[in-house]
C-alpha positions in Angstrom: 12.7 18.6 5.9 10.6 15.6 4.8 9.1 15.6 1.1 6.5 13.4 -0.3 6.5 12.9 -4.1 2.7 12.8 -4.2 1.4 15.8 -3.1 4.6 17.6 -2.9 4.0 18.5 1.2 6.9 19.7 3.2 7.7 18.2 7.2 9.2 20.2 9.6 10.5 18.8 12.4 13.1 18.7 15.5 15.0 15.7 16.5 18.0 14.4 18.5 17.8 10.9 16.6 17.6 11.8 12.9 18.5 9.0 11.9 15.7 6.9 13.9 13.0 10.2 13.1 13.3 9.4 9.6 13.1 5.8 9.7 9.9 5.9 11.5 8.5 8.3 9.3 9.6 6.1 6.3 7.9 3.0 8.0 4.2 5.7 8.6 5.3 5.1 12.6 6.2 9.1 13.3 3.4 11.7 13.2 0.0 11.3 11.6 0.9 14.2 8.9 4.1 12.1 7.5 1.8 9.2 7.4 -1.1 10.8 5.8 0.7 12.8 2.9 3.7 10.3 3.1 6.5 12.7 3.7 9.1 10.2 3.6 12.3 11.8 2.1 15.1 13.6 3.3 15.8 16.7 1.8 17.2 18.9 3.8 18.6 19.0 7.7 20.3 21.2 9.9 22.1 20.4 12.9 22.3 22.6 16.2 24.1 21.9 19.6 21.9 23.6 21.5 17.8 22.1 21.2 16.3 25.8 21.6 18.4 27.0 19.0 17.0 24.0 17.1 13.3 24.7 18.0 13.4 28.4 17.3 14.8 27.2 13.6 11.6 25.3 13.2 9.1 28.0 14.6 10.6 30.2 11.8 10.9 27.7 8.7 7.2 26.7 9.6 6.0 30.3 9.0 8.0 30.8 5.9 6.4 30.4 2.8 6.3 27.3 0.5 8.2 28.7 -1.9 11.2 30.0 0.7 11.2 26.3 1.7 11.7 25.1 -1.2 14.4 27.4 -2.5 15.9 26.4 0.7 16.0 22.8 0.0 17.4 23.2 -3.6 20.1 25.3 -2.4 21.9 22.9 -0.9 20.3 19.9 -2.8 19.2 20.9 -6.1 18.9 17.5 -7.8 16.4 17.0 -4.6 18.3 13.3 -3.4 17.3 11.5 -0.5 19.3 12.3 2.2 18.6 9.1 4.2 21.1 6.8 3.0 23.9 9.3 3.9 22.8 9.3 7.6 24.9 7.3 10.0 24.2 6.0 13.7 
């Protein structure tokens, strides 16, 4: 999941490429929505083997509420870090 520190927004999305995905979103190249409310940190990913496992994930974290997202997120990064520096390849 993609933050922006502005207006707080959440991005949910499904790659093969994280590391790539994020960068483009970073430089406003990925989707219209990252560039528009600047979604541009990395705070949360999961990784699946199998891309309709990974899809499926996405279709239910995009219906959860904001709040279940968020809780989410500081579960497993409370002090809400940047992932993007961590990434490799």
């Amino acid at each position: 999941m993609n933050c922006s520190t502005v207006s707080a927004s959440l991005y949910i999305g499904v790659t093969s490429t994280l590391n790539k995905r994020v960068w483009d979103h970073k430089q406003g190249e990925a989707s219209k929505f990252t560039a528009r409310y600047k979604c541009v940190i990395l705070l949360y990913a999961e990784e699946y083997t199998s891309i309709s496992d990974a899809i499926a994930r996405e279709k239910r974290l995009k219906n959860w509420k904001k709040a279940w997202k968020w809780a989410l997120i500081k579960k497993s990064n409370p002090d809400l870090i940047d992932w993007y520096p961590t990434l490799r390849g």
